[in-house]
N, C-alpha and C positions, 0 to 999 in steps of 0.2 A: 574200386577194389577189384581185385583180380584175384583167382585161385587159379594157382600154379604147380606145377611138382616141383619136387624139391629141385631135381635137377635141373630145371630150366630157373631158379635162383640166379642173381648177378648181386655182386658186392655191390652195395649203395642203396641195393631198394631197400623199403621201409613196409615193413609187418603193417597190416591194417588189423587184425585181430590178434589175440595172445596165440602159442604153441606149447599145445599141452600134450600130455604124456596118455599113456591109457588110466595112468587113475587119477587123471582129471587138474593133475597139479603143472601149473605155469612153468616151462622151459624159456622162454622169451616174452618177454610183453610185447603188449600192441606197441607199435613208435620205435620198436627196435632194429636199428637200421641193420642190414646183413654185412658181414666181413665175409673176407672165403674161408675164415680159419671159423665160423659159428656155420656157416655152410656145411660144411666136412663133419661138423661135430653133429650137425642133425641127423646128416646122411650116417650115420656111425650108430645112430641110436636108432635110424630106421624111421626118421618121419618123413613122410610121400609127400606132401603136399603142403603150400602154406597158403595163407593169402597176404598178400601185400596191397599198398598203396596204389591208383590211377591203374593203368593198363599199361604195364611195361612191355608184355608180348604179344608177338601178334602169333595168331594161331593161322592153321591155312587153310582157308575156305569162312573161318569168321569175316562178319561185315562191320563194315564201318557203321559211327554211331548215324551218320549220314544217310549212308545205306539203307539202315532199318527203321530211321523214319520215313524214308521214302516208301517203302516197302508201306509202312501204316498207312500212306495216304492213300496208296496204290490199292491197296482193299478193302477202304474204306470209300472210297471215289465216284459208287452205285448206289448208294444209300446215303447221300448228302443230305435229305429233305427227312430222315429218320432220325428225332431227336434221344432215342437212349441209344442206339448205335455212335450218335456223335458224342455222347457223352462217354459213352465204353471208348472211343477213339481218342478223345482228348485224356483219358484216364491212363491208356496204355503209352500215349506218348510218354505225357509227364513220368510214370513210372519208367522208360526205358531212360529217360536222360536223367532222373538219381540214381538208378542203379549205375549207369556208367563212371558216372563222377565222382562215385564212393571208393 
């Protein structure tokens, strides 16, 4: 799952959460795939941002999911023989690779 502004939207992605309004009432459910013409209509009513399905954007200077495991092993690589350190490190992997695939 990705959150995006509205204007970086493309027709075909797919809402990972609902779009809701300020008083809290459903404009779009989750699973609903973008047109340009629901695009236009959000952008009209003023909604910034949505989240959609997988990571359609690449932003500049974000890393790869690659990247940022490497980075985990990279500071974690001096404290090998410390077991709740490797425990925090095997914690933060797992958590960076759901959060990406959501």
């Amino acid at each position: 799952m990705q959150e995006i502004l509205i204007n970086q939207a493309d027709k075909g992605m797919v809402l990972a959460r609902d779009v809701t309004n300020q008083d809290g009432r459903v404009l779009c459910g989750k699973g609903t795939e973008l047109t340009d013409t629901l695009i236009e209509r959000l952008k009209k009513i003023e909604i910034t941002h949505v989240a959609v399905q997988g990571h359609p954007v690449t932003v500049e200077g974000e890393r790869t999911l690659e990247e940022e495991l490497q980075a985990i092993e990279k500071r974690f690589s001096r404290v090998s023989d410390t077991p709740p350190l490797m425990f925090l490190k095997k914690r933060l992997t797992e958590q960076m690779i759901i959060a990406r695939r959501k």
